[in-house]
PLY file of the C-alpha trace (Angstrom):
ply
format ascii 1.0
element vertex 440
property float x
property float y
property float z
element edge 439
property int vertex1
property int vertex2
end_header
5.72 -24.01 -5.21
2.79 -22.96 -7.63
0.96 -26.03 -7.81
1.11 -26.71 -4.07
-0.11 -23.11 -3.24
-2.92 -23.92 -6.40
-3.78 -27.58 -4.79
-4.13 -25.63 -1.18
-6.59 -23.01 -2.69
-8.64 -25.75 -4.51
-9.27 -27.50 -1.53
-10.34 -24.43 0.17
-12.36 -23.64 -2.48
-14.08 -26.95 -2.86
-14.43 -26.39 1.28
-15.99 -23.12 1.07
-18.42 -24.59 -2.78
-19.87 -27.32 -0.27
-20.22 -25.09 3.24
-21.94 -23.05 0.81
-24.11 -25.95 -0.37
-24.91 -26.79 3.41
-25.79 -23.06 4.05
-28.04 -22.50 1.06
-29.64 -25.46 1.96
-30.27 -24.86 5.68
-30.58 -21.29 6.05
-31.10 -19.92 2.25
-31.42 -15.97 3.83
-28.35 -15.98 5.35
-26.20 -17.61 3.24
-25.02 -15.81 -0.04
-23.31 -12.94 1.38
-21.35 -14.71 4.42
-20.35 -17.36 2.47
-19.30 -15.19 -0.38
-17.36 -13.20 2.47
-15.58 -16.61 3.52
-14.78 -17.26 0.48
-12.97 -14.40 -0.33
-11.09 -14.47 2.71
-10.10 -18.21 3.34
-8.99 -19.20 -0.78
-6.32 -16.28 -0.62
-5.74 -16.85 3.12
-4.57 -20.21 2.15
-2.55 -19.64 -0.48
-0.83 -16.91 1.20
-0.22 -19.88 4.35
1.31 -22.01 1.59
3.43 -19.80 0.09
4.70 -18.14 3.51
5.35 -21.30 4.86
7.77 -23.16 2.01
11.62 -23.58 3.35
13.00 -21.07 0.82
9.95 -19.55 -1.25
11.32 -18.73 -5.14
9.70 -15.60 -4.93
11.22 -14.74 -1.38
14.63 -12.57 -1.19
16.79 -14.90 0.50
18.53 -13.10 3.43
22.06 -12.20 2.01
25.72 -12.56 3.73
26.75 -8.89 2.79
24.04 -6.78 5.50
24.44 -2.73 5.18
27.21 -1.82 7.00
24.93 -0.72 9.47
21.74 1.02 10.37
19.78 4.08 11.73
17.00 3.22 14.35
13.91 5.38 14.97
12.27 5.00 17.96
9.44 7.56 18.93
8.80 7.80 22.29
6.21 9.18 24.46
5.99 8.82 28.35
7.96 5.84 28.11
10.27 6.00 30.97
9.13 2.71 32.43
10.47 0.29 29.22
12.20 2.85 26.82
16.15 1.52 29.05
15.03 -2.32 28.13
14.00 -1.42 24.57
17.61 0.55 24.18
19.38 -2.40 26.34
18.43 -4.52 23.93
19.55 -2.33 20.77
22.87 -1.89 22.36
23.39 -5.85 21.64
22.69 -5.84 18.02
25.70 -3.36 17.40
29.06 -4.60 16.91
32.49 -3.64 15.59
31.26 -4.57 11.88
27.96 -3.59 12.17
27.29 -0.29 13.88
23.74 1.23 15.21
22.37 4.42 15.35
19.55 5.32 17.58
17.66 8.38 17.20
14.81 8.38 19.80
12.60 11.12 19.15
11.15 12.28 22.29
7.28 13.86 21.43
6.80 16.23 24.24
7.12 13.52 26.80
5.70 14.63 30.64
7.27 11.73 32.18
11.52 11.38 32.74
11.85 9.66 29.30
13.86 12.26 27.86
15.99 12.20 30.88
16.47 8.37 31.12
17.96 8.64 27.46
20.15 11.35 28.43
21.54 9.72 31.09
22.38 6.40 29.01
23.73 8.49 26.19
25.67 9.84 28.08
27.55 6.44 28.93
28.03 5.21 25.38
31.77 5.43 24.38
32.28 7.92 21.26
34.17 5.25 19.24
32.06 2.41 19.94
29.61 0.70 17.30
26.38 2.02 18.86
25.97 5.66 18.85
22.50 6.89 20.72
21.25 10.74 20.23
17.89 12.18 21.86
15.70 14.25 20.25
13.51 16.66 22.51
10.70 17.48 20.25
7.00 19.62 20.87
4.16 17.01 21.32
2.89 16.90 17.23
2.44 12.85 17.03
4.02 9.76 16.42
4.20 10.55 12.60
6.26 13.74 13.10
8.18 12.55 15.46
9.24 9.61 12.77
9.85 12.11 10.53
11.94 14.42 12.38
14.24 11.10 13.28
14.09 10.30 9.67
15.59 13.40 8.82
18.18 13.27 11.14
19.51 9.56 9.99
22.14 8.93 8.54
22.76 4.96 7.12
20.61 4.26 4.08
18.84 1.54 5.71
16.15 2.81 8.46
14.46 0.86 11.19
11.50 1.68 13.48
11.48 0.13 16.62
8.59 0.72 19.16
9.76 2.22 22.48
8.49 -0.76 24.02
9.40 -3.45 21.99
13.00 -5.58 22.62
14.92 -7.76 19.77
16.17 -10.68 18.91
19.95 -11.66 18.79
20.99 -10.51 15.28
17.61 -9.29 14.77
18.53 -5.76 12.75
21.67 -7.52 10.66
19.01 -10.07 9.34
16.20 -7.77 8.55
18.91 -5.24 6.88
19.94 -7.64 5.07
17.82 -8.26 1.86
18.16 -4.29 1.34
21.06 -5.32 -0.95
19.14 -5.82 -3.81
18.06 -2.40 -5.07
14.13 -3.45 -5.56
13.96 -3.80 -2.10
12.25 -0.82 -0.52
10.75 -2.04 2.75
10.91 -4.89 4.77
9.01 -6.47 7.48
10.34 -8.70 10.86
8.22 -10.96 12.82
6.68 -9.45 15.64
5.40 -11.81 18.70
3.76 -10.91 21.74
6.04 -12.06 25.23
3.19 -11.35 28.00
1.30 -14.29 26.60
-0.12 -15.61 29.22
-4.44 -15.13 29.82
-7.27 -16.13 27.23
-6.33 -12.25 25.50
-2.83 -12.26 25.09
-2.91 -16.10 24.14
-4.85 -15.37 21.17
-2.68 -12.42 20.40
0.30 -14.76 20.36
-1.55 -17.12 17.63
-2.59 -13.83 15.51
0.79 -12.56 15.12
2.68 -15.70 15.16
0.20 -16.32 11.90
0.58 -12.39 10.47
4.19 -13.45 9.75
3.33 -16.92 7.90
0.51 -14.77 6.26
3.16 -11.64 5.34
5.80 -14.08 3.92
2.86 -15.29 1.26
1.61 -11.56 0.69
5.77 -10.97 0.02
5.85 -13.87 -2.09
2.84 -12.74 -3.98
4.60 -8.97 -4.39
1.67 -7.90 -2.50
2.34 -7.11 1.21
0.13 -3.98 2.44
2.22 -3.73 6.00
5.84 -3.52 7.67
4.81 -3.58 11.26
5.57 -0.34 12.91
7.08 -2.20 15.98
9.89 -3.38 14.09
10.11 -2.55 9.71
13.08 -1.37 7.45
12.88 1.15 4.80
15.45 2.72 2.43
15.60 5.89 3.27
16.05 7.69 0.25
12.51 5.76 -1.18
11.06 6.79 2.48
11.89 10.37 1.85
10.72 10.63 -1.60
7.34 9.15 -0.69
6.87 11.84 2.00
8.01 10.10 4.87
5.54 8.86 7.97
2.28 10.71 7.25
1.91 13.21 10.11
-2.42 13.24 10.18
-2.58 9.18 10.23
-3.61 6.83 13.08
-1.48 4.12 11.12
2.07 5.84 10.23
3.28 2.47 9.39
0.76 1.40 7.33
0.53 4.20 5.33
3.74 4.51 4.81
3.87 1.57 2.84
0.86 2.87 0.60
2.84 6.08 0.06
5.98 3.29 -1.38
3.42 1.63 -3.46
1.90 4.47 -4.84
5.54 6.12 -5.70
6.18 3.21 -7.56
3.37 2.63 -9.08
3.75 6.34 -10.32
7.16 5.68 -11.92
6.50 2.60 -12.96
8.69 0.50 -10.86
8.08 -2.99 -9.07
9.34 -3.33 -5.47
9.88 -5.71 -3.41
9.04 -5.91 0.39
10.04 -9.26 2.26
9.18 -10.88 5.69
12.35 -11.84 7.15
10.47 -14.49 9.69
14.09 -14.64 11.95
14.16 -11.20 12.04
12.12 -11.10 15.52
10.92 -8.38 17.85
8.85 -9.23 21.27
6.24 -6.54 22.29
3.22 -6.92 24.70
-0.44 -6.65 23.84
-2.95 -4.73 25.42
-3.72 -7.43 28.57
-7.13 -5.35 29.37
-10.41 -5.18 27.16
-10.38 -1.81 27.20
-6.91 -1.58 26.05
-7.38 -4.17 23.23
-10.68 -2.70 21.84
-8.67 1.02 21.85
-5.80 -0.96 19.63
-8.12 -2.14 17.58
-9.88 0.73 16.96
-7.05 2.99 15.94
-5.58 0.09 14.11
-8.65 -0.62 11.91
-9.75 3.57 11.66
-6.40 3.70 10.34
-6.72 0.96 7.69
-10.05 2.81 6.70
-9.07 5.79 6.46
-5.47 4.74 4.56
-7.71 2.63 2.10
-9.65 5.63 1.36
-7.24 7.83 0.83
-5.11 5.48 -2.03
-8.29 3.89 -3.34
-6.75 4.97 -6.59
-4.48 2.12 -6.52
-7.81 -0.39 -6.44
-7.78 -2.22 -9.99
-4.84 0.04 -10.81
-2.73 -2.37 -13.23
0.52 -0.04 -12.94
0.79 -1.07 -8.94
0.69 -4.89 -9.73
-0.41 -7.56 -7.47
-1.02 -4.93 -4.68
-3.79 -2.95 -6.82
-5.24 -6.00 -8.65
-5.45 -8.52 -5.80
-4.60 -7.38 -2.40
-6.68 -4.04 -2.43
-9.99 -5.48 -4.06
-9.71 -8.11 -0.94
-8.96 -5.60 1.90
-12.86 -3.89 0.48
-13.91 -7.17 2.11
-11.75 -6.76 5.14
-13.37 -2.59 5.56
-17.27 -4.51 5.33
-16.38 -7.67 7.04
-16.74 -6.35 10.75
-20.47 -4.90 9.79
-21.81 -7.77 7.63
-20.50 -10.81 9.84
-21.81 -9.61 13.07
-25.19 -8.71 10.97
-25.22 -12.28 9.31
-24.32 -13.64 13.04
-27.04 -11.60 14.39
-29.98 -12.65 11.66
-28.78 -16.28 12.07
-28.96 -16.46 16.08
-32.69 -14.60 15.63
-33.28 -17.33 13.21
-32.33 -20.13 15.56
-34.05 -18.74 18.36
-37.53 -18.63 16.42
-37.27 -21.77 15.53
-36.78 -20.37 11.49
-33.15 -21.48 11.02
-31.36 -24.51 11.53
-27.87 -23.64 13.71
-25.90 -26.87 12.37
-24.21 -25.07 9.11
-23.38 -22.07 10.88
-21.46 -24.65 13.80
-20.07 -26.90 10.26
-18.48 -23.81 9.42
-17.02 -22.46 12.45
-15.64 -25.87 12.85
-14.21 -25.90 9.24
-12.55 -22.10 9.75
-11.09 -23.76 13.59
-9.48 -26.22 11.85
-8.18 -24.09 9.34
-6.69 -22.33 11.32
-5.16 -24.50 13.73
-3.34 -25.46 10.74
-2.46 -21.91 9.87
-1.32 -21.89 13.15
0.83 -25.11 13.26
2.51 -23.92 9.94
3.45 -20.55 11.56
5.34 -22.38 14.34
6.92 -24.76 12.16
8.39 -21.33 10.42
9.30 -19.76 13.81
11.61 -22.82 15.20
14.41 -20.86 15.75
12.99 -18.77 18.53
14.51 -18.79 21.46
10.90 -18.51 23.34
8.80 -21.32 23.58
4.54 -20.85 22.61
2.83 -20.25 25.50
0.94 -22.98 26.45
-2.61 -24.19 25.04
-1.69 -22.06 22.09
-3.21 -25.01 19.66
-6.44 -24.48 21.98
-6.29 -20.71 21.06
-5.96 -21.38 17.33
-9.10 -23.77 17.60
-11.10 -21.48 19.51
-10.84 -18.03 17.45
-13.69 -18.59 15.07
-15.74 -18.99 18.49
-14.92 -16.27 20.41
-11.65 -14.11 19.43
-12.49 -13.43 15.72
-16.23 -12.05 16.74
-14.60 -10.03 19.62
-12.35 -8.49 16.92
-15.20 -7.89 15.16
-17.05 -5.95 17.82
-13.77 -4.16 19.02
-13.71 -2.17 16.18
-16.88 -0.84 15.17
-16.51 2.21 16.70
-13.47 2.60 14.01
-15.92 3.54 11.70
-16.66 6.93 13.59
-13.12 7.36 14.59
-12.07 7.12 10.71
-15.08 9.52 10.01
-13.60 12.11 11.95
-10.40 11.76 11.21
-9.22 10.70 15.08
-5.84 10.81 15.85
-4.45 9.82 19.36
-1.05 7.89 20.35
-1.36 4.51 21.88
1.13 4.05 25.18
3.24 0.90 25.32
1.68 -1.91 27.78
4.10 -2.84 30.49
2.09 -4.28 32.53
-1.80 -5.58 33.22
-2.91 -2.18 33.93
-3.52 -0.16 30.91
-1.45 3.04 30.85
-3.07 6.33 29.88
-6.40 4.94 29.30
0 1
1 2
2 3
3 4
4 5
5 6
6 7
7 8
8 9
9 10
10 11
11 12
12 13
13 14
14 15
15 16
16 17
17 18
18 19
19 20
20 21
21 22
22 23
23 24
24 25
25 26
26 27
27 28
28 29
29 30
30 31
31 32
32 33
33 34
34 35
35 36
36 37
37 38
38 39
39 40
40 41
41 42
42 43
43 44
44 45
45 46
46 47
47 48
48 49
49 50
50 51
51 52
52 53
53 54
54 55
55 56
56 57
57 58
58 59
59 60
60 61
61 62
62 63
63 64
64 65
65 66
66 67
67 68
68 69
69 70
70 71
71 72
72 73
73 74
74 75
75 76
76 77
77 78
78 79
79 80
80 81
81 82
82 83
83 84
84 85
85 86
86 87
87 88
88 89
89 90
90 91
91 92
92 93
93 94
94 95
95 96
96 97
97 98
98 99
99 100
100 101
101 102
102 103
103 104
104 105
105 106
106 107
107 108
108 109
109 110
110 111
111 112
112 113
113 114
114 115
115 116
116 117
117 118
118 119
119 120
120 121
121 122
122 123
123 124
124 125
125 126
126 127
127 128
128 129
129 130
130 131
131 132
132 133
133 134
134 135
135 136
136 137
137 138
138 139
139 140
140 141
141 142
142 143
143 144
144 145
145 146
146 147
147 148
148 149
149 150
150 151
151 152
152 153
153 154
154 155
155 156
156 157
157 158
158 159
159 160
160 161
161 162
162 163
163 164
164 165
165 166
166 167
167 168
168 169
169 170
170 171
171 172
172 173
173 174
174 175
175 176
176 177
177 178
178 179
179 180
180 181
181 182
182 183
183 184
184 185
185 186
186 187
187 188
188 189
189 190
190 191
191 192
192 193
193 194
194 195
195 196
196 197
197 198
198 199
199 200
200 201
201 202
202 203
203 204
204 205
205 206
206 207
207 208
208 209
209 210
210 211
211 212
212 213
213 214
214 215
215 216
216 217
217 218
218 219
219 220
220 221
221 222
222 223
223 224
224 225
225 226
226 227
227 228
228 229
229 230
230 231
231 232
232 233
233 234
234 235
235 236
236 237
237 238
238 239
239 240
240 241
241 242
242 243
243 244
244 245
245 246
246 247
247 248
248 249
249 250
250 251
251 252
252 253
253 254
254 255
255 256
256 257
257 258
258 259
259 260
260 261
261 262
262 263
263 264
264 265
265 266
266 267
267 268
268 269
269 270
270 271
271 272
272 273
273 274
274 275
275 276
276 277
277 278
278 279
279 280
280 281
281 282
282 283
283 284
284 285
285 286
286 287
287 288
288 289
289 290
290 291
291 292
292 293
293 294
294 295
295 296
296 297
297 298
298 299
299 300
300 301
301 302
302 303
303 304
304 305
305 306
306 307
307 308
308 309
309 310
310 311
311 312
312 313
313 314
314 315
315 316
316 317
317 318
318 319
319 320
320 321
321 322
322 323
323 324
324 325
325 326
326 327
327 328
328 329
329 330
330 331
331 332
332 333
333 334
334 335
335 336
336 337
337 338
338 339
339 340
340 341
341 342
342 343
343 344
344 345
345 346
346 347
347 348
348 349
349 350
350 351
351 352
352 353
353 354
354 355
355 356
356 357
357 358
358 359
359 360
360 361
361 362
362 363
363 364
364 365
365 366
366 367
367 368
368 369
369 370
370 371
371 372
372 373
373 374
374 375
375 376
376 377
377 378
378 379
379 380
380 381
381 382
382 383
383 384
384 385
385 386
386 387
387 388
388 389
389 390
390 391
391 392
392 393
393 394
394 395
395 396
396 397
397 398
398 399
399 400
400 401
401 402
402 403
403 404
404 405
405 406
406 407
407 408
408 409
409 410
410 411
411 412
412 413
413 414
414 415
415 416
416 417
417 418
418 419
419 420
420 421
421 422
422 423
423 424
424 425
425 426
426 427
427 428
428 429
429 430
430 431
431 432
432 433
433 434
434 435
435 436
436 437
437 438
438 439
């Protein structure tokens, strides 16, 4: 496994030494800094592709025969009446006579008839049947304490978060429950895909998370994952308790709440580990408007900020392993990346246009990062065969056309993040149930 993930990074490496070669060469202003950036990015990108990819990685927890004997489901909910029944609908399912559910939805001050639609389901349930479904009517305080207060009232030792508007897999919860029978394991991720695919937005929102779960299984590998995706992620909840639970001032509960794991442990001295069950699959939807996609993005990447900032005493820290001395140092790159690539972008396309700068290296290298991540890409669905829902299609297309188009939009999507992580925004992001943005 090693020496494949080592021959992938050299030949990224050797990639990124000769696009840097080209660049110096053609447009010596505007090269050291970008390609330093791709470089950073790509080598461990790769490596992370390789390792997440592999049939049955070493350093992977294999998912074991003897699950918890069930499992306590958090699902916060606000003014979700329209797709909180399909997300519960399709909870029921996963419980059975040897592997019962509990559902705590924790209801944040909803205005809508959320609370109401629960109500009326619980009260259908049988008493003695596997899945057991209580409501929580809470004040409006955010999605954080509304986590919380459903954490508290759990009882398995395995916790999941589900998003109110997100539906599961067959066997989805037994298989990401699972690897919590080793007692390292504190947290574990599922694979989250987007089913409204369909549009030049969502299409490219397909390819990003079908790659996030190649890329997470690496990161696992690596004992270095940053994120359990809030949509669907396990935690013991004894660890989650002791780290403080879902932070309640955070535009990224979820992400956080992994830093607060990692910093516990890091504290006491312990490793953990946190694997990406890739069959272990959730379908959500994706914002389907700009405006709803640039708001995601904003919160998401304020939060990351913001999260960074606060446990920047993990950076370089030795005691928190792979996650301080590796993963960290690159997500500094991630925080500057938006700023200095649309910069280097900009300074490039003034170049062209006066005639000062020559635009073929800056087309050899989006060409290089397409194909790179068509690859990515092709890997990713090699890993997700098993899913019962095809790609959409011209998915490949997608993959071959982000370093043109998608990957700058990201960029520009969040700069406002900056300001938002400045002053500390906090705001709760609606589910998307259909092409009109809700709330917005």
């Amino acid at each position: 496994m090693l020496p494949t993930a080592l021959g992938v990074a050299s030949v990224a490496a050797a990639g990124i030494a000769g696009l840097s070669w080209v660049l110096h060469h053609f447009a010596p202003t505007t090269a050291a800094l970008p390609a330093l950036f791709v470089a950073l990015d790509l080598v461990p990108t790769a490596v992370a592709a390789t390792l997440g990819g592999a049939p049955s990685p070493e350093n992977l927890l294999p998912v074991a025969s003897g699950a918890p004997q069930g499992v306590s489901v958090l699902v916060a909910a606000f003014n979700e009446e329209a797709c909180i029944l399909q997300t519960l609908a399709s909870l029921q399912r996963q419980a059975t006579p040897t592997f019962p559910v509990e559902v705590i939805v924790a209801d944040d001050g909803s205005t809508d008839g959320t609370a109401e639609r629960v109500e009326h389901l619980a009260a259908t349930i049988p008493a003695d049947g596997p899945l057991s479904l209580r409501l929580l009517r809470l004040p409006h305080s955010g999605k954080g304490g509304a986590l919380n207060s459903a954490l508290a009232a759990a009882t398995y030792p395995v916790v999941v978060t589900v998003d109110a508007d997100t539906e599961l897999d067959a066997e989805a919860l037994r298989r990401l429950a699972a690897p919590f029978v080793e007692p390292a394991v504190t947290a574990a991720a599922g694979a989250v895909v987007v089913r409204n695919a369909h549009g030049f937005l969502l299409r490219h929102q397909f390819v990003e998370y079908r790659k996030n779960t190649l890329l997470r299984r690496g990161w696992s590998a690596l004992g270095a994952l940053d994120q359990v995706p809030g949509a669907f992620g396990a935690y013991r909840a004894a660890e989650l308790r002791r780290a403080g639970g879902f932070p309640t001032d955070s535009l990224t509960e979820d992400y956080e709440a992994i830093f607060r794991l990692r910093a516990l442990a890091a504290g006491e001295g312990r490793k953990v580990q946190i694997p990406t069950i890739a069959d272990a699959r959730a379908y959500t939807e994706g914002p389907a408007t700009l405006a709803g996609f640039v708001r995601q993005r904003t919160r998401w990447f304020a939060g990351f900020l913001s999260t960074l900032f606060r446990f920047r005493g993990l950076i370089f820290a030795s005691n928190a392993g792979s996650f301080g001395l590796l993963k960290l140092p690159l997500k500094l790159v991630d925080a500057a990346l938006p700023v200095v690539g649309l910069l280097a972008l900009l300074q490039l396309l003034v170049g062209v246009a006066f005639g000062t700068h020559n635009p073929l290296p800056l087309l050899a290298f989006l060409a290089f990062r397409a194909l790179t991540d068509a690859a990515i890409y092709l890997r990713a669905q090699r890993l997700a065969a098993g899913d019962p829902r095809p790609a959409p299609p011209l998915a490949v297309a997608n993959a071959l056309a982000e370093p043109f188009a998608f990957a700058w939009l990201k960029m520009l999507a969040v700069q406002r993040a900056y300001v938002w992580a400045a002053r500390r925004t906090e705001t709760w992001e609606p589910s998307r149930i259909s092409p009109v943005e809700i709330g917005h």
